[in-house]
BAZAFI-64727 format. One record per residue (C-alpha): x, y, z. Coordinates in pm, whole numbers, padded with zeros to 5 digits, always signed. Layout:
! residues N
XYZ
...
! end
This chain:
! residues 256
-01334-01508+02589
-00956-01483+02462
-00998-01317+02080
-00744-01214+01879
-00831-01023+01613
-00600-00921+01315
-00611-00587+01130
-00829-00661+00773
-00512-00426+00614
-00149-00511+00569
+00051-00260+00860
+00229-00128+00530
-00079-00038+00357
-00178+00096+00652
+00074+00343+00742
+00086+00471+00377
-00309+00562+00411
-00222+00697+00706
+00061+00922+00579
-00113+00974+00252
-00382+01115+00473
-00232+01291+00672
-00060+01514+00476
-00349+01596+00266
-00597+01639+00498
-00519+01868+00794
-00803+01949+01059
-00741+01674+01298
-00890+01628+01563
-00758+01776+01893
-00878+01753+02302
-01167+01990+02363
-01239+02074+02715
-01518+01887+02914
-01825+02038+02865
-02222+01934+02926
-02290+01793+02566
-02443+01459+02532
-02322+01215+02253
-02560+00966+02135
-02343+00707+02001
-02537+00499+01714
-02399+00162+01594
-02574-00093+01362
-02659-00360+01559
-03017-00462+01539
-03186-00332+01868
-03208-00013+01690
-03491-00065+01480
-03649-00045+01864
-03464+00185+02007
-03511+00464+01722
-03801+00658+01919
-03530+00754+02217
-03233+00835+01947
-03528+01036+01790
-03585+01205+02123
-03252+01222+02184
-03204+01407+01854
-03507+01688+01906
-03344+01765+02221
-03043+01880+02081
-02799+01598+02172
-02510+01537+01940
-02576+01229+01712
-02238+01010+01611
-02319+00749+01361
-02129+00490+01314
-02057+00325+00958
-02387+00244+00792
-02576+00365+01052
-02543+00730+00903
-02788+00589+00594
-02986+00370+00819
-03054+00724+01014
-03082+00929+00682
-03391+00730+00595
-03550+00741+00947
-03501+01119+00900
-03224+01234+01112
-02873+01416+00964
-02607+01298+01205
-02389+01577+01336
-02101+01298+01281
-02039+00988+01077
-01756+00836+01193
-01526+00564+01029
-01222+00332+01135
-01200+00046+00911
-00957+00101+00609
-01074-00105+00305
-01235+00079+00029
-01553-00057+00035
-01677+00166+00343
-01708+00422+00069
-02060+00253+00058
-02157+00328+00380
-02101+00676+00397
-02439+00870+00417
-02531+01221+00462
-02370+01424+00803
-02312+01744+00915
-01913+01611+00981
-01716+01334+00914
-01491+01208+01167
-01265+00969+00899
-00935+00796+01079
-00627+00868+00929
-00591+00498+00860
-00895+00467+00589
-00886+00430+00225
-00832+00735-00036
-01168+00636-00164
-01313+00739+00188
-01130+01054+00190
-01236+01142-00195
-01602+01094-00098
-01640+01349+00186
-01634+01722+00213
-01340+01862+00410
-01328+01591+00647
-01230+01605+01021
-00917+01356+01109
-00862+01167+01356
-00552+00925+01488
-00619+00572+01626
-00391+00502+01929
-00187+00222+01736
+00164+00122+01756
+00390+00331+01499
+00127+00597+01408
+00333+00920+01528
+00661+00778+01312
+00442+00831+00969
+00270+01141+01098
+00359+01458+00918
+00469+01785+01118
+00180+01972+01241
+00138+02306+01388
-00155+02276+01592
-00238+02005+01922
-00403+01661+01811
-00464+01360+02017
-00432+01014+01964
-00753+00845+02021
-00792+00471+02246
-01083+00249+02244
-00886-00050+02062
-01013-00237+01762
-01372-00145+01663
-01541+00165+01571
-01771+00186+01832
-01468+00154+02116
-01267+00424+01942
-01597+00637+01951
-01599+00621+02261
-01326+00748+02330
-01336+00999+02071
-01616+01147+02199
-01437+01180+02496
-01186+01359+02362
-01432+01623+02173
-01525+01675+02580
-01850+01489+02602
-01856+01315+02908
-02215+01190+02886
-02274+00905+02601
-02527+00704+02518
-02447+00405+02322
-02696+00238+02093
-02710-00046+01862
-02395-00197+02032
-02508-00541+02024
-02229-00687+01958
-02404-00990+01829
-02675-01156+01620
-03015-01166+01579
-03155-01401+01393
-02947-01436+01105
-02893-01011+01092
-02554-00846+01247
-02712-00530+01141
-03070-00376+01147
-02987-00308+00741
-02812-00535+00514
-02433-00475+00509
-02322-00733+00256
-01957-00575+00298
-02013-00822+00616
-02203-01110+00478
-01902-01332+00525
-01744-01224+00840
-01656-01546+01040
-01864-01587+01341
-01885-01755+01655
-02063-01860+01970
-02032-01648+02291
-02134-01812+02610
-02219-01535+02854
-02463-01532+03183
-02584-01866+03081
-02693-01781+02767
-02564-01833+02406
-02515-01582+02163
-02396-01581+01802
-02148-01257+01718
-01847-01200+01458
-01536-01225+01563
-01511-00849+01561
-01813-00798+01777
-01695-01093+02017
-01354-00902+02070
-01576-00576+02110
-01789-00761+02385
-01435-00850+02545
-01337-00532+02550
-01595-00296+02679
-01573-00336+03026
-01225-00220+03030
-01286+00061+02814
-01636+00147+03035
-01471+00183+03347
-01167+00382+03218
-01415+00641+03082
-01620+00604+03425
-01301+00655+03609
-01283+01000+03414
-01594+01152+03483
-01822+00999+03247
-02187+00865+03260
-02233+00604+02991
-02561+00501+02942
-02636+00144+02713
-03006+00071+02568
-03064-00228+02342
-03030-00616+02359
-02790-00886+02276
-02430-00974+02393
-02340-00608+02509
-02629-00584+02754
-02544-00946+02931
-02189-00773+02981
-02342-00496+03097
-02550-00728+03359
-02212-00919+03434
-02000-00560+03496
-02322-00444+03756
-02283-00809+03961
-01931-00779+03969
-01930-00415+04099
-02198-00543+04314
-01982-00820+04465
-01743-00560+04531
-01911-00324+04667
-02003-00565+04967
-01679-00767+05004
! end
């Protein structure tokens, strides 16, 4: 794969969210030292309609839940208040995904609308070109958070930075099934452009988004492996033949 993927807002727009933001909203989000904390990383794809018994599990044992997007709602109804929803994207309509959390973890570079609709909300910086020239001054540490374009990279990393260094990623599937990219309907989505993914000889059917996510993990993976981290990955689709693809490749490796 070789996807380039363009940011769904204007860099102007962007950087005015982001100063708008910024300067109204100041408990951003700084590096916490490691510490034993699991994060259970939930995204929409639809393996978790499966996989909701472990996040349920995961949940009763105390583990830190991060939804992502719509997953907060999808949760919500399955009974389980996230400790974090977290959001990237920056067009207005995400207000409609926000659900109910203990914190929200909004980027700097989302809509006013986003901001309006959520209770003292925590901030946090994507690692983008130009970011720290429309930052305000601030008096206390914050980091700029990697991953690269997609919410569930950025978590990643941004549960890194809160000092978990034990994640558990679900509903990263990075592609269809059937004719749902979600376990929910997400009609903010209905009309993303999609494509076909060749991968470990089979064929898969992803956004273009999701297809640039797929691209991406493994770099992103073994970055956070070289730090320290266990990642664990439970599901189906795209992300899991990746998955298989990163294990025969350290394999190979490993006896050369």
């Amino acid at each position: 794969m070789d996807i380039e993927i363009l940011c769904n807002t204007d860099d102007e727009e962007l950087f005015a969210h982001v100063r708008e933001n910024s300067k109204n909203y100041r408990r951003w989000v700084k590096e916490v030292p490691p510490h034993d904390g699991h994060a259970v990383i939930v995204g929409g794809g639809p393996s978790i309609l499966e996989q909701l018994p472990s996040i349920i599990k995961r949940h009763n044992l105390g583990q830190t839940i991060f939804a992502l997007n719509g997953a907060a709602k999808f949760l919500n109804r399955n009974g389980i208040i996230p400790e974090y929803q977290v959001v990237l994207d920056a067009r207005p309509e995400n207000v409609s995904l926000l659900g109910l959390a203990r914190d929200y973890l909004i980027s700097s570079q989302c809509h006013s609308d986003v901001f309006d609709m959520v209770p003292d909300p925590l901030v946090w910086h994507p690692a983008i070109e130009g970011i720290e020239e429309n930052l305000p001054e601030h008096n206390d540490e914050y980091v700029l958070v990697g991953g690269g374009t997609t919410v569930g990279l950025s978590t990643m990393c941004l549960a890194y930075a809160l000092g978990f260094r034990y994640l558990h990623l679900y509903g990263y599937d990075s592609s269809h099934r059937s004719a749902m990219g979600h376990a929910y309907s997400q009609p903010m989505n209905d009309r993303d452009p999609l494509c076909k993914v060749t991968l470990g000889g089979k064929v898969f059917t992803s956004s273009l988004t999701m297809a640039r996510q797929a691209e991406l993990f493994p770099e992103v993976c073994n970055n956070l492996l070289d730090l320290g981290c266990v990642i664990t990955v439970d599901g189906d689709g795209l992300i899991m033949t990746v998955m298989d693809e990163m294990r025969r490749a350290s394999l190979a490796i490993a006896e050369a």
